[in-house]
NUVEX-712134 format. One record per residue: residue in one letter; x, y, z of N, C-alpha, C in turn. Coordinates in steps of 0.02 Angstrom, whole numbers, plus 50000, padded with zeros to 5 digits. Layout:
BEGIN
AXYZXYZXYZ;...
# end
This chain:
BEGIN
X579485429050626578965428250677579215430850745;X579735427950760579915431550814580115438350835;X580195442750781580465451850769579745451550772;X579145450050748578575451750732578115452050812;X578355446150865578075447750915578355450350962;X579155453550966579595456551003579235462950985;X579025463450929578935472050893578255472450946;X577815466050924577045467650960577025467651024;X577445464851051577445467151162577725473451162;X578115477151137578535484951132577495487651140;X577505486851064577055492151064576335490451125;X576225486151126575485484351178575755488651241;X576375488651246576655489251307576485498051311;X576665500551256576605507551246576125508851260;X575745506951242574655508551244574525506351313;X574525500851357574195499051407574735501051467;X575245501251458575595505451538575635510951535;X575465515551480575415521851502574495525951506;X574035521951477573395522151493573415524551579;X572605526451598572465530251642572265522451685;X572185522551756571735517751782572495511651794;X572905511451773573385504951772573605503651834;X573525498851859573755495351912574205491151909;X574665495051918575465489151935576015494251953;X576435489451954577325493251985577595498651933;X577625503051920578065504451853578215496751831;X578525498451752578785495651719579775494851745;X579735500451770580575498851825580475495051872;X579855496751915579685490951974579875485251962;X579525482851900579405472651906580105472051866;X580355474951830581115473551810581655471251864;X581605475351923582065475151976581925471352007;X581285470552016580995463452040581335456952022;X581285458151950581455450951911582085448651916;X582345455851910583145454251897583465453951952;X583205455052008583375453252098583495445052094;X582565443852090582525436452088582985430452067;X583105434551993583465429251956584175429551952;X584275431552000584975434152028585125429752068;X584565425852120584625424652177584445413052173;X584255416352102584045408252092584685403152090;X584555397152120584885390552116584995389352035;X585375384552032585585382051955584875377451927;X584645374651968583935371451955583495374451934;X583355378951949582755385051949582935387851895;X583615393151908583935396651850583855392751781;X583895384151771583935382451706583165379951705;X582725379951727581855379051724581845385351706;X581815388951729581665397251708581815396951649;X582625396651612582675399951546582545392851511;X582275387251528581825382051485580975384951469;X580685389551488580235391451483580125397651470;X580705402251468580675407851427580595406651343;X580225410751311580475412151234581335413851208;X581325410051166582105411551163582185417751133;X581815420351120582175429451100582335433151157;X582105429851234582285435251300583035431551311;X583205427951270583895425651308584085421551363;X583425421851384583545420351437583375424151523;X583315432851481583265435651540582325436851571;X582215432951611581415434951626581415440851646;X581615445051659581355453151674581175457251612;X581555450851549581215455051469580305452951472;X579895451851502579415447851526578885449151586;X579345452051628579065454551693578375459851690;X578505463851628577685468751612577115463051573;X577595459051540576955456451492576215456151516;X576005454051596575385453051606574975459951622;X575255465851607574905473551632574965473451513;X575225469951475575345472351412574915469151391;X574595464951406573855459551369573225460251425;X573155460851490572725462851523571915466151481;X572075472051451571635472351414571465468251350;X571795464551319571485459851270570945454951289;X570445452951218570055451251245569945444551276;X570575436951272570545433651291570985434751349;X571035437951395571495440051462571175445951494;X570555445251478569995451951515569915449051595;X570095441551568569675440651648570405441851698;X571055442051681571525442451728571705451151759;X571215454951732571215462951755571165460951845;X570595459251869570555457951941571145456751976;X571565451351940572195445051971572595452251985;X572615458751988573265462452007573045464452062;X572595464652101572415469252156572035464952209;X571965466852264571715466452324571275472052341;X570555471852355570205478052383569905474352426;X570095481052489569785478252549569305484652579;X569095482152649568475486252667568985491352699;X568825496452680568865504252694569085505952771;X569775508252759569775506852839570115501252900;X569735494752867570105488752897570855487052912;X571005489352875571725487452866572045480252901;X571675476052864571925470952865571505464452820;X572035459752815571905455152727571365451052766;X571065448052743570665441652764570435436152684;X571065432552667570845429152594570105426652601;X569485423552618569075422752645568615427152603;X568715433352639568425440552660568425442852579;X569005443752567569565449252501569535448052441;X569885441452430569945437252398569385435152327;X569115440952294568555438352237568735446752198;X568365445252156568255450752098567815454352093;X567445459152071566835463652094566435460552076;X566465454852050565875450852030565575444952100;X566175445852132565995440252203566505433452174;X566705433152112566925427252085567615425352155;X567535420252188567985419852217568735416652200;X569285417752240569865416752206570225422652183;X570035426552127570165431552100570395437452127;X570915436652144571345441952189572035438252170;X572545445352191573275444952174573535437352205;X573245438752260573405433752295573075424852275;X572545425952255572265417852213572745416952150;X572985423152122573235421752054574135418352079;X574125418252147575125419052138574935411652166;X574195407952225574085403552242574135398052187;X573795400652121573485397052092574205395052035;X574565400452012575085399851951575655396951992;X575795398052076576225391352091576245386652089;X575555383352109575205377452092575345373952034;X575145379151967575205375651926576175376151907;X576455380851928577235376351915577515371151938;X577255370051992577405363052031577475360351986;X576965357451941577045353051858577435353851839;X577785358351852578655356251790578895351051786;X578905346451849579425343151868579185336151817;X578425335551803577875332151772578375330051682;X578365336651668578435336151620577755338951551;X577275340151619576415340651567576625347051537;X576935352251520576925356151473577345362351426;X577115366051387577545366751325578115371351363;X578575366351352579125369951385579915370751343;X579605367451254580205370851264580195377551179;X579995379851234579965386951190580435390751154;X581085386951151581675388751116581355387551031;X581135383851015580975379650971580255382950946;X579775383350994579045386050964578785391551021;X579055395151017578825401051066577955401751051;X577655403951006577185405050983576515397751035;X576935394551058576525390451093576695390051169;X577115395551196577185396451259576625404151277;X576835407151222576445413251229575635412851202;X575355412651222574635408751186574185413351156;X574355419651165574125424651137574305426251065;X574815422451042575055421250974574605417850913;X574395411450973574195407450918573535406250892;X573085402050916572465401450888572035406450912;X571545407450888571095413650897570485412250970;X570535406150966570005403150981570135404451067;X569575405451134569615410051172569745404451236;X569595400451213569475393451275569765389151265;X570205389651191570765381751192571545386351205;X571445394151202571985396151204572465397451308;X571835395951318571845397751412572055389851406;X572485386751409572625380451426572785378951503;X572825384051546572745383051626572095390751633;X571585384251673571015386751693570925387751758;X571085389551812571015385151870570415388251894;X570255393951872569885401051882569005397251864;X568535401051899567885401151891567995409251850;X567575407951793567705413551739566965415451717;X567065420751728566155424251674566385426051611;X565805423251575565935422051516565625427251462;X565815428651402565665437751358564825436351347;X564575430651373563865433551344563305431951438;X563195437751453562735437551494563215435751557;X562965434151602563245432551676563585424251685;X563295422951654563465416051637564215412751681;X564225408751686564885407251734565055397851703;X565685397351710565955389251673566315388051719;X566415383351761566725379751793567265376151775;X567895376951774568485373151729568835368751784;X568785362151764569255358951803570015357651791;X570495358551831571385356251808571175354951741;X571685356151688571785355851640572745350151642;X572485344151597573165339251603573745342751566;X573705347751537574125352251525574285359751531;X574775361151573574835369551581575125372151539;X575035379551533575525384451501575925384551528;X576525383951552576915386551627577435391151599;X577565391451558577805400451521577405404351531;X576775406051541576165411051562576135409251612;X576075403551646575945402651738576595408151762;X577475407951735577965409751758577745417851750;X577735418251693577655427351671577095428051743;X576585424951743575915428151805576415428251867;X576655421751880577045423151947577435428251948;X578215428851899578245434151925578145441451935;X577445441951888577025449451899576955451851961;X576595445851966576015445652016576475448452085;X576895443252091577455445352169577465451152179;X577785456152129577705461352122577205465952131;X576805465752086576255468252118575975466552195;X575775461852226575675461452295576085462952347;X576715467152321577225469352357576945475652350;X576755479252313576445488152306576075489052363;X576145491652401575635491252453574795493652438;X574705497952380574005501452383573715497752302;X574065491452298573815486752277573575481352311;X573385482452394573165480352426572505486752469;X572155488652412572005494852455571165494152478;X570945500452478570305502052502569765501252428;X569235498052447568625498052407568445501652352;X568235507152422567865511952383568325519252348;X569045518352365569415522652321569855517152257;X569505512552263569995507452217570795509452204;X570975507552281571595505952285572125513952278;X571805519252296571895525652278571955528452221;X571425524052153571605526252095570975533852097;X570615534252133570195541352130570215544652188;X570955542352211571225551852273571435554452224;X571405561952199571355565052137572015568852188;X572575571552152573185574052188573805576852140;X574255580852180574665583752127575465579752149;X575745576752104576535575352142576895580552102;X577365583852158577485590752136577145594052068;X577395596652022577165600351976576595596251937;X576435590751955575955589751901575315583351917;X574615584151877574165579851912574365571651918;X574225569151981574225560651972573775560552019;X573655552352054573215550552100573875546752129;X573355542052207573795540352245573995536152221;X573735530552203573915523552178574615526152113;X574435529752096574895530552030575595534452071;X575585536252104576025539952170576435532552188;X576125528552212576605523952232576795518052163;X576585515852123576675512952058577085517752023;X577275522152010577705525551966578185531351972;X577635535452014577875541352037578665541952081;X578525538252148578995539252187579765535252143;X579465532052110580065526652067580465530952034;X580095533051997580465538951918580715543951959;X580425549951999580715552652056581565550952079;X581415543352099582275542052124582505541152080;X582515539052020583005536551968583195542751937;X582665548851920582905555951917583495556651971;X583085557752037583615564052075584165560252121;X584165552552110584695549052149584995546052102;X584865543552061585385539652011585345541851932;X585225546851933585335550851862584905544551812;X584515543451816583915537851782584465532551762;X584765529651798585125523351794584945519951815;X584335515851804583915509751848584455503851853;X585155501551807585605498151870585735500151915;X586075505951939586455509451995585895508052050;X585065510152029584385508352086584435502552076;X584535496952050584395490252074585015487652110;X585765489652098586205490652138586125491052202;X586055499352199585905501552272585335495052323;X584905494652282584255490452337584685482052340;X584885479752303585305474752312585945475652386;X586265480252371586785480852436586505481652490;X585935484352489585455484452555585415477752584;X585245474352540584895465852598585425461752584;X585985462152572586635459552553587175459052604;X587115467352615587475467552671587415476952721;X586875479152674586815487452701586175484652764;X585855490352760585425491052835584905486252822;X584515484352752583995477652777584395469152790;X585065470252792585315462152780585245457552835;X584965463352891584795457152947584125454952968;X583815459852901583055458952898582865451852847;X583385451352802583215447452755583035438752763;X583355436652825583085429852816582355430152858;X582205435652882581515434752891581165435552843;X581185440152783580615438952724580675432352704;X580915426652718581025420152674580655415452746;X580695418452790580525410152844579785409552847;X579755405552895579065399352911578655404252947;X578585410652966578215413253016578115407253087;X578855404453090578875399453156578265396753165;X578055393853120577405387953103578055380553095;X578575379253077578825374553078579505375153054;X580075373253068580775374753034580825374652966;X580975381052923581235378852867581815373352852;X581965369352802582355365752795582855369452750;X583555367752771584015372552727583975374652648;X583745370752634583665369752560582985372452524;X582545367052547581735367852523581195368952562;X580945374152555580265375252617579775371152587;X579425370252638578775363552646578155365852581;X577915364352522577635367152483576955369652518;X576615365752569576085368852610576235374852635;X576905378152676576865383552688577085389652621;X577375385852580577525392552524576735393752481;X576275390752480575605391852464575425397152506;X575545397652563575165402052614575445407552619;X576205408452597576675412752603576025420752559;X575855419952502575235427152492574995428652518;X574715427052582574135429852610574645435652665;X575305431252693575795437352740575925442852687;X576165441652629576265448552598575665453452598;X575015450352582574455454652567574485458752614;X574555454452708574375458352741575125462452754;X575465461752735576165467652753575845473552715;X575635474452646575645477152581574915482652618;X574435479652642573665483552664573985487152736;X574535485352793574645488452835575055495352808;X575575493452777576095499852750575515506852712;X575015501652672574535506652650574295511052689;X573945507752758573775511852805574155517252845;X574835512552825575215518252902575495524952839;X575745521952789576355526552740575805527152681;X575165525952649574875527552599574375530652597;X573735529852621573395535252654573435539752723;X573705537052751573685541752813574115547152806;X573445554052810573615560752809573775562452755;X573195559552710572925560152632572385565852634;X572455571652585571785575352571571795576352491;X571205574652481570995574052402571185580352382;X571785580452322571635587952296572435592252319;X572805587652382573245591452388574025590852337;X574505593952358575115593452320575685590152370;X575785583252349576385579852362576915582152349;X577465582652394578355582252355578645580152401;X579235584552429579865579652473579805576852519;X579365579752571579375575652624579095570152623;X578585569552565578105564352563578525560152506;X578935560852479579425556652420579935554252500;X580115557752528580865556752562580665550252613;X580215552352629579625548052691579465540752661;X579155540552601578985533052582579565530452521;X580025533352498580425531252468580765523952469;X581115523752548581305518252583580735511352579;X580105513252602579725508252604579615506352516;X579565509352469579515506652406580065502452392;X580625503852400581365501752368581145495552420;X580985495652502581255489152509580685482752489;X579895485052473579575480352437579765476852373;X580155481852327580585480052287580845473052298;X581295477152353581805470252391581495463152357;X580795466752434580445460652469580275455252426;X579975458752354579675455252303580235450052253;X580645453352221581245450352227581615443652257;X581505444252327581825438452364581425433252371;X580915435352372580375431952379580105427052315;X580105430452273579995427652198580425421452185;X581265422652230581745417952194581645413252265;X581415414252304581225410252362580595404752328;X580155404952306579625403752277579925398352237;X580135402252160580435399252111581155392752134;X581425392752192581905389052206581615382452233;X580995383552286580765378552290580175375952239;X579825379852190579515374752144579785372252094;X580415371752080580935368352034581475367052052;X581425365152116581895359052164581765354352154;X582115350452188581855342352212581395341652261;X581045339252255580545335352327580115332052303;X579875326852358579335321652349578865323652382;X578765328452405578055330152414577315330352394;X576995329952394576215331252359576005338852321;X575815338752262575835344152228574955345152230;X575085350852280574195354552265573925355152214;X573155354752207572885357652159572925365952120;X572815368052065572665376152072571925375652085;X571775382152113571285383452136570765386152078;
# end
């Protein structure tokens, strides 16, 4: 059973990340992501994490980090296509959850940013004990896509207002007394990732630059696919001979101790709304902590993703050499951030655990 569903994420993975239309980081992106993060995690966290992995990853969540771009199209995970993106009004350049924050249906919530609101939320519950966590033992019930067929007992965290396959129809789900939190973890740490892409925070009516029609050097892509893959594979070609350690290396020595390391305890603080505490940030402000990325992610778009865009033209060095830096350090960003996240929802504290939304 378990060769049987290691074999079946390989291949889904084959079919849906290289499809046309895909919205996410490369498949190198959320790896480096992961493996930043979990680099960076406390012994608390670090042993919650590999309590809720499947035991065929070992342990390592970056074997994990694509899964939610590898079931997206299935048909009980249709409704989490929205949860990767942010589209905003044309132009604006700037987030407003309020405003942003829904699905083309108006369904509100449904944005990158509701989904990272909503799957922290529900890890808070670890500490509970409410759910299947220990997946060493029955993986097939962490991954829910394994098991029963059935479309509404298999979503065991609902937090979502969902339209439903027949007609417009809409179901209202309240908290569910039990989470997935092996699928809440896999969403979180997608999701980080993704809301670190910047033109996964993009414009409307070009959905996110997936129809600026464009050449990166010798061959056709669009913009969105320019910053999700392009500029990535690019460096791992012509800077590190496609050694994605040596690139997760490199972006590691950066906020460690190279040129972002004196940037780095600002991706982690309070936006001086109140002192972090050495240890654990206040769970009210790490809820709010998505909405600053969104809006970092929709500005960079504006300044480094469309601007001095023409449909049709041919990208290469200057335009690789130019946004390179800013990809690698969302990387970072996402990364530190993730194990920032993950440290305080499988800490200690007596705090009050929000609802998901």
């Amino acid at each position: 059973m378990k060769l049987f569903v290691l074999v079946l994420i390989l291949l889904v993975g084959v079919v849906f990340l290289g499809g046309p239309g895909a919205q996410a980081w490369s498949k190198e992106g959320h790896i480096m992501t992961c493996r930043i993060a979990q680099a960076l995690l406390r012994p608390g966290a670090a042993e919650a994490v590999h309590n809720l992995l499947p035991e065929y990853v070992k342990g390592d969540l970056s074997a994990l980090c694509t899964w939610p771009d590898q079931i997206r199209h299935w048909y009980k995970y249709r409704w989490t296509s929205s949860l990767h993106f942010i589209d905003t009004p044309d132009n604006a350049c700037t987030f407003d959850y309020s405003r942003d924050c829904h699905d083309p249906h108006g369904s509100e919530n449904r944005c990158v940013a509701g989904a990272i609101k909503n799957f922290t939320s529900q890890l808070l519950h670890y500490q509970e004990g409410t759910s299947d966590r220990k997946c060493q033992s029955k993986p097939e019930n962490c991954i829910s896509w394994i098991g029963s067929s059935e479309f509404w007992e298999q979503r065991k965290f609902n937090g979502f207002e969902i339209s439903t396959a027949e007609g417009n129809l809409k179901k209202e789900f309240s908290p569910p007394k039990e989470y997935n939190l092996t699928e809440a973890l896999l969403f979180l740490s997608h999701f980080m990732g993704d809301i670190h892409q910047p033109l996964h925070v993009g414009f409307t009516s070009d959905e996110g630059g997936n129809t600026i029609q464009l050449r990166w050097f010798r061959h056709k892509s669009n913009l969105h696919h320019v910053w999700d893959r392009e500029i990535i594979l690019t460096a791992l070609k012509e800077m590190y001979g496609k050694d994605m350690d040596l690139f997760q290396e490199d972006i590691q020595g950066n906020f460690t101790h190279g040129i972002w390391s004196d940037d780095m305890s600002s991706w982690e603080d309070c936006d001086d709304l109140l002192s972090c505490p050495n240890k654990f940030l206040p769970l009210f402000f790490l809820l709010l902590y998505y909405t600053r990325y969104a809006a970092e992610s929709i500005n960079l778009a504006c300044k480094w993703g469309y601007k001095g865009i023409t449909p049709g033209e041919t990208l290469a060095d200057d335009y690789f050499s130019s946004r390179f830096p800013i990809v690698a350090k969302r990387i970072a960003q996402g990364g530190v951030r993730l194990a920032m996240t993950l440290n305080t929802v499988f800490g200690e504290h007596d705090q009050e655990i929000p609802s998901p939304t």
